[in-house]
Steps between C-alpha positions, in 0.01 A plus 500: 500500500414874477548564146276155450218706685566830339442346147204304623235793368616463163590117460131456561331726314741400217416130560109638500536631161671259318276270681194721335653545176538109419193434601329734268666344202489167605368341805739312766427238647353482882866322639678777384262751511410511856823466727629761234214782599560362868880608483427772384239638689704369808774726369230779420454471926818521603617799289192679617555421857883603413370853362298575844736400732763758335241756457420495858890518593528799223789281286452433094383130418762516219805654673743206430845700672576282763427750871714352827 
């Protein structure tokens, strides 16, 4: 469940993009369009909340070594 909210960040901004790209060269329709930009700015959220909470404990967002 960790590495699932480790690799949130980038799964959404990835999403985002390709989401921004196929627009621009050909529009998508509203049923696909808008639970995809919800996803991903849902994932956008959690990554962010992901990066504060280890920046407040001092740990790297991306360290994926397993700590016990």
């Amino acid at each position: 469940m960790k590495y699932l909210i480790k690799i949130a960040l980038p799964v959404g901004l990835i999403l985002w993009l390709a989401y921004t790209i196929i627009n621009h060269a050909t529009p998508i329709k509203d049923a696909i369009a808008m639970p995809m930009m919800i996803v991903s700015i849902i994932l956008m959220m959690i990554g962010i909340a992901y990066h504060g909470w280890c920046f407040g404990k001092g740990k790297s967002p991306y360290d994926f070594r397993s700590k016990k």
